[in-house]
N, CA, C, O and CB atoms as a CASP TS submission, in Angstrom:
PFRMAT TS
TARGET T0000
AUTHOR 0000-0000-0000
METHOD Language model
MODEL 1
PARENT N/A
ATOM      1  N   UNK     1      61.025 102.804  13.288  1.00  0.00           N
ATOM      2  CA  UNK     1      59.641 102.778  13.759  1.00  0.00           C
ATOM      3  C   UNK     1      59.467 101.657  14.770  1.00  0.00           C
ATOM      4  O   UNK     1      60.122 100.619  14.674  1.00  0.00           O
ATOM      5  CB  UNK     1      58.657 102.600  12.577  1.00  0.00           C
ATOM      6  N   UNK     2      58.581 101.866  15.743  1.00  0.00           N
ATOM      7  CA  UNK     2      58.193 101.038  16.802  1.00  0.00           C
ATOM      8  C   UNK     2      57.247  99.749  16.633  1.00  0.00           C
ATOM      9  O   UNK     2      56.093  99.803  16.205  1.00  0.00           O
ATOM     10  CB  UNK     2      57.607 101.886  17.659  1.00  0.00           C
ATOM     11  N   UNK     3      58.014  98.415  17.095  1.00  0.00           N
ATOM     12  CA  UNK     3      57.008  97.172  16.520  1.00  0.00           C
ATOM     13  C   UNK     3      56.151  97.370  17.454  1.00  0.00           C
ATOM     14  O   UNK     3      56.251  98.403  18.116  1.00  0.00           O
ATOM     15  CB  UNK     3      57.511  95.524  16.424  1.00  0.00           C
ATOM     16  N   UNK     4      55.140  96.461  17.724  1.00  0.00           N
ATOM     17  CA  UNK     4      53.845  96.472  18.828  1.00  0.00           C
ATOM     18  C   UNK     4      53.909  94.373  18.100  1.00  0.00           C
ATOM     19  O   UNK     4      53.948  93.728  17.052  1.00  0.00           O
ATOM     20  CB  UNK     4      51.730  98.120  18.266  1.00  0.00           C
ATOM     21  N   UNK     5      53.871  94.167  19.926  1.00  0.00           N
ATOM     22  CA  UNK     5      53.608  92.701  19.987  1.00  0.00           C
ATOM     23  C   UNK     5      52.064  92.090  20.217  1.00  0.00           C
ATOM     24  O   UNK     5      51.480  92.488  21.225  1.00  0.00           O
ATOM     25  CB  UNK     5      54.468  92.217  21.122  1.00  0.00           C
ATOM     26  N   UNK     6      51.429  91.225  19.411  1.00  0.00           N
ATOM     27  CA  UNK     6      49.834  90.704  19.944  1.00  0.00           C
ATOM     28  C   UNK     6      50.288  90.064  21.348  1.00  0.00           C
ATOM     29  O   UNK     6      51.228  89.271  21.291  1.00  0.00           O
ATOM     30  CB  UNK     6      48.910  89.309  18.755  1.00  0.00           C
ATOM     31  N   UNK     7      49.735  90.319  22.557  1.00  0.00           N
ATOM     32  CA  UNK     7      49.878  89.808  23.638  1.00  0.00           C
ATOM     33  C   UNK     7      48.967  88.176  23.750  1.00  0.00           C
ATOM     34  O   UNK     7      48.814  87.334  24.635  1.00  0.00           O
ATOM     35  CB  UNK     7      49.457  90.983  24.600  1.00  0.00           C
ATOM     36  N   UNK     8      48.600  88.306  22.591  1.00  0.00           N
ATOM     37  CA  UNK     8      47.985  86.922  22.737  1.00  0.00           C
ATOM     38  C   UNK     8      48.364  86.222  21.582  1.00  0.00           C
ATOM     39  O   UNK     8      48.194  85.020  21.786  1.00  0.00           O
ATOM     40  CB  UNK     8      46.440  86.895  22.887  1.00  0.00           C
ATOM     41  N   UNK     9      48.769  86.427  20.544  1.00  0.00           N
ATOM     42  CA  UNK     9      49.459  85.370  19.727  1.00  0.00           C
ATOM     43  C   UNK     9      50.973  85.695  19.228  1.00  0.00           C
ATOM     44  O   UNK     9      51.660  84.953  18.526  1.00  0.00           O
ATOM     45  CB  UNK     9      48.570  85.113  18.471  1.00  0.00           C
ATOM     46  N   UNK    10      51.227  86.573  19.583  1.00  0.00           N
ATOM     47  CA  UNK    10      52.217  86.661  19.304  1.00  0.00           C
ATOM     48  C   UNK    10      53.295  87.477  17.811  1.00  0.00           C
ATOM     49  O   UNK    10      54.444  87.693  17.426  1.00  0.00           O
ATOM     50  CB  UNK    10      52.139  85.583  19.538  1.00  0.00           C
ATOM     51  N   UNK    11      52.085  87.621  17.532  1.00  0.00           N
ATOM     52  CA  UNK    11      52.118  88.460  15.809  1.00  0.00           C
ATOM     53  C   UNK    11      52.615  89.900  16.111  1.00  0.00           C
ATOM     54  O   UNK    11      51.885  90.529  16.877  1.00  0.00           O
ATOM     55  CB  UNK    11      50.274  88.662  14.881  1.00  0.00           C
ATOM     56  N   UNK    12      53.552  90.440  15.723  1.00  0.00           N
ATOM     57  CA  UNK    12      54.351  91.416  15.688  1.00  0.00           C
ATOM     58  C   UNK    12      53.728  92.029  14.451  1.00  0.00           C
ATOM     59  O   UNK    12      53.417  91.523  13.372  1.00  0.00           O
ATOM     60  CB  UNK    12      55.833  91.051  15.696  1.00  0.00           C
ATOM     61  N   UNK    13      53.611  93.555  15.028  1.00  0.00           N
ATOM     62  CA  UNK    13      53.063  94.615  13.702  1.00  0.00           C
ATOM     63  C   UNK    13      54.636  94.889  13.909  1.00  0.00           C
ATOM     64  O   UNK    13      55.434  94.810  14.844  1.00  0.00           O
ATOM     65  CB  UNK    13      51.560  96.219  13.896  1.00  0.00           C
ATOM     66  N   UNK    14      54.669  95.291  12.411  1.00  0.00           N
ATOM     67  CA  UNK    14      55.877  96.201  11.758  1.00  0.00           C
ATOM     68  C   UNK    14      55.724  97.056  10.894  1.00  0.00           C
ATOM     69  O   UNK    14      55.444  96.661   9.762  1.00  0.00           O
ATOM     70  CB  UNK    14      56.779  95.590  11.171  1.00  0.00           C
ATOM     71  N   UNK    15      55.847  98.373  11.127  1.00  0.00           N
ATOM     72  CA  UNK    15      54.973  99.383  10.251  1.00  0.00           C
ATOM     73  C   UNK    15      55.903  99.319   9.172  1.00  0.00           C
ATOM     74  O   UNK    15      55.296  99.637   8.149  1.00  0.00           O
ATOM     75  CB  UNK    15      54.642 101.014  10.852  1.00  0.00           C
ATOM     76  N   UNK    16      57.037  99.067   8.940  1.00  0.00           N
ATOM     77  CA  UNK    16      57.735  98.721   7.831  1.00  0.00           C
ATOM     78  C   UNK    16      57.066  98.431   6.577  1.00  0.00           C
ATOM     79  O   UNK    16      57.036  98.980   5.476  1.00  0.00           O
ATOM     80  CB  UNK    16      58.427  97.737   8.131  1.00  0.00           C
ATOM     81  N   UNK    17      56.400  97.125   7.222  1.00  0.00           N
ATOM     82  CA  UNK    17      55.384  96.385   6.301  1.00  0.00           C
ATOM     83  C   UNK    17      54.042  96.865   6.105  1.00  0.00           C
ATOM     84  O   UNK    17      53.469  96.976   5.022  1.00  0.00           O
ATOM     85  CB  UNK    17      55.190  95.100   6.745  1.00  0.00           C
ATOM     86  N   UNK    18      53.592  97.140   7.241  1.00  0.00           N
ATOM     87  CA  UNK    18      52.169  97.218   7.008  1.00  0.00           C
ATOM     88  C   UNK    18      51.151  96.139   7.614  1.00  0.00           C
ATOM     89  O   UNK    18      51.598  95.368   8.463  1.00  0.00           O
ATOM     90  CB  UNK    18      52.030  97.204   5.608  1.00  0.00           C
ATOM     91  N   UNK    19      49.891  96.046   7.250  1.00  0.00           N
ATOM     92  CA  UNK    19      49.560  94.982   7.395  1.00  0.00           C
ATOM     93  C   UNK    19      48.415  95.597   5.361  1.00  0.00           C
ATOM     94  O   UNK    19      47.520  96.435   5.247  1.00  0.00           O
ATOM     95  CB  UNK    19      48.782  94.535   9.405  1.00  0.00           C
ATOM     96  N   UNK    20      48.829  95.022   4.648  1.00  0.00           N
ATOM     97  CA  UNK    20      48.084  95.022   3.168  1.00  0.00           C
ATOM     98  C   UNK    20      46.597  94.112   3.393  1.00  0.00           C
ATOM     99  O   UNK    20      45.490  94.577   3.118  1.00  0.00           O
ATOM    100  CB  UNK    20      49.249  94.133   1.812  1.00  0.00           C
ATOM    101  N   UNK    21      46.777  93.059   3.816  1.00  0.00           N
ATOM    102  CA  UNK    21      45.730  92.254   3.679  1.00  0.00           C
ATOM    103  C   UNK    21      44.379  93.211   4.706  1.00  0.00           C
ATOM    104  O   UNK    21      43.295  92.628   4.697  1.00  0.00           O
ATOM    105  CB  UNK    21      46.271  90.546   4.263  1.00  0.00           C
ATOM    106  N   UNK    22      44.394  93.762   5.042  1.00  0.00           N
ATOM    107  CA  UNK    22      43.723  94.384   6.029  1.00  0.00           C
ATOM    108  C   UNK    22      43.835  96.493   5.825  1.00  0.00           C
ATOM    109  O   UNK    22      43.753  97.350   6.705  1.00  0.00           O
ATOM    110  CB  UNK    22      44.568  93.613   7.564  1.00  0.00           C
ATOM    111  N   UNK    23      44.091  96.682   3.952  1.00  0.00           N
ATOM    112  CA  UNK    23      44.285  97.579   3.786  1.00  0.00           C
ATOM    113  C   UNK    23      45.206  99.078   4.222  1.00  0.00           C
ATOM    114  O   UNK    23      45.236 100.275   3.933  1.00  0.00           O
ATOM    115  CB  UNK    23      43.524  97.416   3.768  1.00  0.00           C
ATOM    116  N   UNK    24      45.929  98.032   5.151  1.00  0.00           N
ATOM    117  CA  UNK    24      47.077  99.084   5.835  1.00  0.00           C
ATOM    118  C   UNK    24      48.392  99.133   5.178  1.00  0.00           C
ATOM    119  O   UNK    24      49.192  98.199   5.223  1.00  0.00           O
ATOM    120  CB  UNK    24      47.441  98.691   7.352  1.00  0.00           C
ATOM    121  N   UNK    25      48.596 100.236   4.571  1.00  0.00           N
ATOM    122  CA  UNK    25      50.153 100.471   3.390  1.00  0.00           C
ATOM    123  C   UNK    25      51.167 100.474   4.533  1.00  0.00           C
ATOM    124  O   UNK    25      50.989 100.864   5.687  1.00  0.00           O
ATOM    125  CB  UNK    25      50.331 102.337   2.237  1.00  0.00           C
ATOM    126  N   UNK    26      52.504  99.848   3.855  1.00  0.00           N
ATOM    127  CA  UNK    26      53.717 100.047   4.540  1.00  0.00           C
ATOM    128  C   UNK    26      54.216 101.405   5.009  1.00  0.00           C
ATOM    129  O   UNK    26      54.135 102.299   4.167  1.00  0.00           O
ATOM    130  CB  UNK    26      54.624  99.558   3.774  1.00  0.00           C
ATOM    131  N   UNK    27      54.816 101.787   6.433  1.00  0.00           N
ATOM    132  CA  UNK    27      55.025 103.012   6.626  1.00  0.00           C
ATOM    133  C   UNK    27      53.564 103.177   8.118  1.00  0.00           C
ATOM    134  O   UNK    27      53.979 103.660   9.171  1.00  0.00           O
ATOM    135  CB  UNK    27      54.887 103.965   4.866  1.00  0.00           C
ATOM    136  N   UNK    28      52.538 102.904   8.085  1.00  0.00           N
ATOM    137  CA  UNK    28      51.920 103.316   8.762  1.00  0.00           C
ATOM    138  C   UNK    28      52.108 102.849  10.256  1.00  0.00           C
ATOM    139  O   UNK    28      52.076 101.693  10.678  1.00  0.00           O
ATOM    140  CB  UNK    28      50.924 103.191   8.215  1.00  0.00           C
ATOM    141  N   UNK    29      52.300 103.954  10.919  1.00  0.00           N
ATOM    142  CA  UNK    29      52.578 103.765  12.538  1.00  0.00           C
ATOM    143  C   UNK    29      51.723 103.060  13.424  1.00  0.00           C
ATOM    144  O   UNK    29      50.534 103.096  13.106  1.00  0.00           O
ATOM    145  CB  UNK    29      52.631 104.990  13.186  1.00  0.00           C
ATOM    146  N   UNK    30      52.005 102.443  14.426  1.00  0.00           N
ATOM    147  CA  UNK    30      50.504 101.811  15.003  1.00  0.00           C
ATOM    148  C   UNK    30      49.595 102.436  15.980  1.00  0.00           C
ATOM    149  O   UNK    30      48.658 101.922  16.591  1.00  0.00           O
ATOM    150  CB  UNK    30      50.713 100.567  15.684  1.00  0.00           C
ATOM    151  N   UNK    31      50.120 103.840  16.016  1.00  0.00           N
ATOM    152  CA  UNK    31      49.964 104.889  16.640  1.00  0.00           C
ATOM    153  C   UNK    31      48.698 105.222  15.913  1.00  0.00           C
ATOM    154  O   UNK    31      47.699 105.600  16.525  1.00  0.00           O
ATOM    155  CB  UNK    31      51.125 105.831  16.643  1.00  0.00           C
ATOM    156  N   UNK    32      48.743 105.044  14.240  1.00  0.00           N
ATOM    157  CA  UNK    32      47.927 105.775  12.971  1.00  0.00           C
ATOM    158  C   UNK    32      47.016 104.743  12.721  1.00  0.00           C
ATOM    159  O   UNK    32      46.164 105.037  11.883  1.00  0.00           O
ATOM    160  CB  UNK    32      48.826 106.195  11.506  1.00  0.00           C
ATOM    161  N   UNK    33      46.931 103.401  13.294  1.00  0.00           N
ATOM    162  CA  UNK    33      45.674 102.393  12.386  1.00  0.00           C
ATOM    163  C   UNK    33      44.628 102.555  13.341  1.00  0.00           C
ATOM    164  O   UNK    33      44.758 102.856  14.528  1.00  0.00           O
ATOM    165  CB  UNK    33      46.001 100.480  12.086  1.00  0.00           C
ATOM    166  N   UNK    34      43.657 102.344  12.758  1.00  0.00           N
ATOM    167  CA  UNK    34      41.923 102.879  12.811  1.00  0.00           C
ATOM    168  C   UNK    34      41.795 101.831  14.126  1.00  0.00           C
ATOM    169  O   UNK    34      42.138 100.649  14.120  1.00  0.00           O
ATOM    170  CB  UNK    34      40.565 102.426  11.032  1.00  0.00           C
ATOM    171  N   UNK    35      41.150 102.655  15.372  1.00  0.00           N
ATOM    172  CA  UNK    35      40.800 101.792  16.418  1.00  0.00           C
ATOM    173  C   UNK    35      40.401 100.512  15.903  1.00  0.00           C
ATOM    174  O   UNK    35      41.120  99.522  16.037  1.00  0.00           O
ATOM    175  CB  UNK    35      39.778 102.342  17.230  1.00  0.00           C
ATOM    176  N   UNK    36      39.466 100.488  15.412  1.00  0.00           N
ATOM    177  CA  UNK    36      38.757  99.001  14.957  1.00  0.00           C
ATOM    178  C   UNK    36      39.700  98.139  14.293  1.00  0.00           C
ATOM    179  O   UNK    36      39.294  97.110  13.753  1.00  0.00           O
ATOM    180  CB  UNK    36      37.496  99.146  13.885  1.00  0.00           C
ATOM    181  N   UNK    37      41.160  98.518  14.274  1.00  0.00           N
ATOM    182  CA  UNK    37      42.098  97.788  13.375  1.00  0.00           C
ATOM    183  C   UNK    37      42.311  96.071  14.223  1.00  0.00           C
ATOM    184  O   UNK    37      42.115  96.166  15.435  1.00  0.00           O
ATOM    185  CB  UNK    37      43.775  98.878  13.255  1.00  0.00           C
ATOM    186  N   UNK    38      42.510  95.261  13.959  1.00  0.00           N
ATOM    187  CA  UNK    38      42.625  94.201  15.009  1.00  0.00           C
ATOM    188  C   UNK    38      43.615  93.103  14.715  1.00  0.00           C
ATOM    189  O   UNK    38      43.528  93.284  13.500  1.00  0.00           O
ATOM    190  CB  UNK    38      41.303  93.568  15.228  1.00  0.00           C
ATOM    191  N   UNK    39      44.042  92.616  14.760  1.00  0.00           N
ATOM    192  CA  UNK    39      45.490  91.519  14.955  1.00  0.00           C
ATOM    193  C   UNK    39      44.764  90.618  13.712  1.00  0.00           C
ATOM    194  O   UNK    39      43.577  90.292  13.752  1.00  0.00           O
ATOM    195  CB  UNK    39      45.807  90.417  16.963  1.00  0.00           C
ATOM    196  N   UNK    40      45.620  90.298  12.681  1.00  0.00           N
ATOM    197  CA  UNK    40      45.191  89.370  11.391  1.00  0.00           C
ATOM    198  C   UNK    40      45.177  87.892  11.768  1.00  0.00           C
ATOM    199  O   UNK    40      44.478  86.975  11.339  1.00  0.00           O
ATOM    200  CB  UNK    40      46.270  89.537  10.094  1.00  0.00           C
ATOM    201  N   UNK    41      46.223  87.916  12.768  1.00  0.00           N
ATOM    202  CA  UNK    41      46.283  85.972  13.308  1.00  0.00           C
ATOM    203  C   UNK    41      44.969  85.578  13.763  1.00  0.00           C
ATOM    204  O   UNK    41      44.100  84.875  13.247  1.00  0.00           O
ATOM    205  CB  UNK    41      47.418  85.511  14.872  1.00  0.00           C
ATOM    206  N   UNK    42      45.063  86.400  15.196  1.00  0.00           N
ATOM    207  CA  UNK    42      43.867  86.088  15.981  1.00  0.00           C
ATOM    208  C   UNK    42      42.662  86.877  16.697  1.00  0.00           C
ATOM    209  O   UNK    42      41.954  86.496  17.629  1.00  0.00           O
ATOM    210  CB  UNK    42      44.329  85.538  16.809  1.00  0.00           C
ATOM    211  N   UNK    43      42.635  88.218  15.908  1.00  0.00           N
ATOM    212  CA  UNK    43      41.616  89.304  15.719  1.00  0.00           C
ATOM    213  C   UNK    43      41.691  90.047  17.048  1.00  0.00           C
ATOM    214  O   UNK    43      40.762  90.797  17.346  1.00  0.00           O
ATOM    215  CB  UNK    43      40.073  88.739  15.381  1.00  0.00           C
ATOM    216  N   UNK    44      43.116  89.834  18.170  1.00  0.00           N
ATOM    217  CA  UNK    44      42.594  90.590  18.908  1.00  0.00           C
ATOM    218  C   UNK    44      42.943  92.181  18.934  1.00  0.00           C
ATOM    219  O   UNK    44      43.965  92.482  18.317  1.00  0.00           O
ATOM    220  CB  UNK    44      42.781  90.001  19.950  1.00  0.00           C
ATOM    221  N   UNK    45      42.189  93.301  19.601  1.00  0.00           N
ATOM    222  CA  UNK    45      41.840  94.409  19.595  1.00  0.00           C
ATOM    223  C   UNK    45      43.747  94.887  19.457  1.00  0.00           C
ATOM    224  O   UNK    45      44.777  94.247  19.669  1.00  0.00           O
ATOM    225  CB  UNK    45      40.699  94.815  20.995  1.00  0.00           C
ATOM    226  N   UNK    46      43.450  96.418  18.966  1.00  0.00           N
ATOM    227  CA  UNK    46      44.927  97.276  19.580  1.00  0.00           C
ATOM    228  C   UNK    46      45.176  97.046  20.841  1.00  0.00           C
ATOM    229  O   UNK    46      46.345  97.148  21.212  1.00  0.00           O
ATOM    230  CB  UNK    46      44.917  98.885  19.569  1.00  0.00           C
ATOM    231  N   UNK    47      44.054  96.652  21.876  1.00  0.00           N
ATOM    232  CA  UNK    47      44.614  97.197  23.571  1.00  0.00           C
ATOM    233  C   UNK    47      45.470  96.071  23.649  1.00  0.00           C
ATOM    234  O   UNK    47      46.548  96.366  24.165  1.00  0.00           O
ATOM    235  CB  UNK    47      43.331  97.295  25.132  1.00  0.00           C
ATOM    236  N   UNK    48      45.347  94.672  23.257  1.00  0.00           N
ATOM    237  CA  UNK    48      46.060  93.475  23.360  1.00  0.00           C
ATOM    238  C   UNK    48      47.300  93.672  22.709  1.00  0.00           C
ATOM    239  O   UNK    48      47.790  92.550  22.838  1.00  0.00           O
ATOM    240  CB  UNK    48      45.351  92.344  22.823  1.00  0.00           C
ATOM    241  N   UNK    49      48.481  94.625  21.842  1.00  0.00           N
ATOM    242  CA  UNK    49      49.074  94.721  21.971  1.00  0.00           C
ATOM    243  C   UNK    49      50.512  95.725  22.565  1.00  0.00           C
ATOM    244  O   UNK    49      50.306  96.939  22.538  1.00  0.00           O
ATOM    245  CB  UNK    49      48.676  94.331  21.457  1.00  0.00           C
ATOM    246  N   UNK    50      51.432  95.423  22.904  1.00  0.00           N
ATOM    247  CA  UNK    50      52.036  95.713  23.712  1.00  0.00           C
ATOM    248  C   UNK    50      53.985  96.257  23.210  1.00  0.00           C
ATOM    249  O   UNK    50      54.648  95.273  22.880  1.00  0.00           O
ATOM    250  CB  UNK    50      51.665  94.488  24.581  1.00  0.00           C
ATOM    251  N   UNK    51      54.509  97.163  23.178  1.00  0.00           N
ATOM    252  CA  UNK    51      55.625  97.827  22.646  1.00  0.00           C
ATOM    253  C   UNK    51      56.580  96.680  22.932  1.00  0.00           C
ATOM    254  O   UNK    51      56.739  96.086  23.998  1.00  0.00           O
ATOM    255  CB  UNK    51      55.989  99.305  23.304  1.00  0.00           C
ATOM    256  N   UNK    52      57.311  96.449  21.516  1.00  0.00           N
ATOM    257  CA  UNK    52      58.054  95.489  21.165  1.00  0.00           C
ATOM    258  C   UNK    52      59.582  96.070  22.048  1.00  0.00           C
ATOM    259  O   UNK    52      59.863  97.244  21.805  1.00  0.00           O
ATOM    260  CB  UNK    52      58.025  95.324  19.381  1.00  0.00           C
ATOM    261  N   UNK    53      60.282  95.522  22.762  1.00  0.00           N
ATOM    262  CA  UNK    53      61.337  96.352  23.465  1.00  0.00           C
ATOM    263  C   UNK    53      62.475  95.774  22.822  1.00  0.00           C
ATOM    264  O   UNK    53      63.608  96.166  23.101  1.00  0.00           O
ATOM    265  CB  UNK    53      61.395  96.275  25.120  1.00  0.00           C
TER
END
């Protein structure tokens, strides 16, 4: 599965994991989290991040 980087802090989603604290189960793509989903470090939006290469 594909990471996605926060372009502003730096926090790597890994659908591996998930993000739990923010009700998202391991496995979920970042393709699949709810627009309003937003970066746990530093709250910014999906558009702020960017495909982990």
């Amino acid at each position: 599965m594909k990471k996605y980087v926060c372009d502003v802090c730096g926090y790597i989603y890994d659908p591996a994991e998930g993000d739990p604290d923010s009700g998202i189960a391991p496995g979920a793509a970042f393709e699949d989290l709810p627009d309003d989903w937003v970066c746990p470090v530093c709250g910014a939006p999906k558009e702020d991040f960017t495909l982990e290469e």
